[in-house]
C-alpha positions, 0 to 999 in steps of 0.5 A: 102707252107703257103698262104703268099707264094702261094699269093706272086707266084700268084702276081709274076705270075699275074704281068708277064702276065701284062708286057708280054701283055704291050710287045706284043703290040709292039714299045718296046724300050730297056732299057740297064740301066735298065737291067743292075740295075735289073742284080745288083740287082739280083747279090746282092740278089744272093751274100748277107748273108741274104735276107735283112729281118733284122733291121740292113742289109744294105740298098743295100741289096735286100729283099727277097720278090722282087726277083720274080719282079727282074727276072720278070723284067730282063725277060721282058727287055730282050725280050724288047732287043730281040723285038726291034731289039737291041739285033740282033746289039749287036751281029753283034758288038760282032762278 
């Protein structure tokens, strides 16, 4: 593994354990458009030929070393849903 990529892991890891303790200090509210653009976001990174390094890669491609903040960020805005409550509504709707 070269330094760059363990500092990137460290900066990932080190970034959840901020949101995680933001989340636990309660009076979280969901955000479902915010969770449904981090999903695209994942879902273009997922499908693209590259991982948007290139000089002529579209601009909507998602560059590789934001990956980790993405699922960080769906992560997180899924227990937002769950904590608040919402998600528990959006089942009792589905059913």
């Amino acid at each position: 593994m070269s330094k760059s990529q363990y500092n990137v892991k460290n900066l990932d890891a080190g970034q959840f354990e901020l949101m995680w303790s933001f989340l636990q200090m309660g009076k979280q509210k969901a955000n479902v458009p915010a969770l449904k653009d981090l999903c695209d976001q994942l879902r273009q990174a997922m499908i693209q030929k590259t991982a948007g390094q290139r000089d002529d890669d579209p601009d909507f491609y998602t560059k590789f070393e934001d990956i980790g903040t993405i699922i960080n960020s769906i992560v997180i805005e899924t227990m937002a849903l769950y904590l608040s409550g919402e998600l528990d509504k959006l089942e009792e709707n589905h059913e």
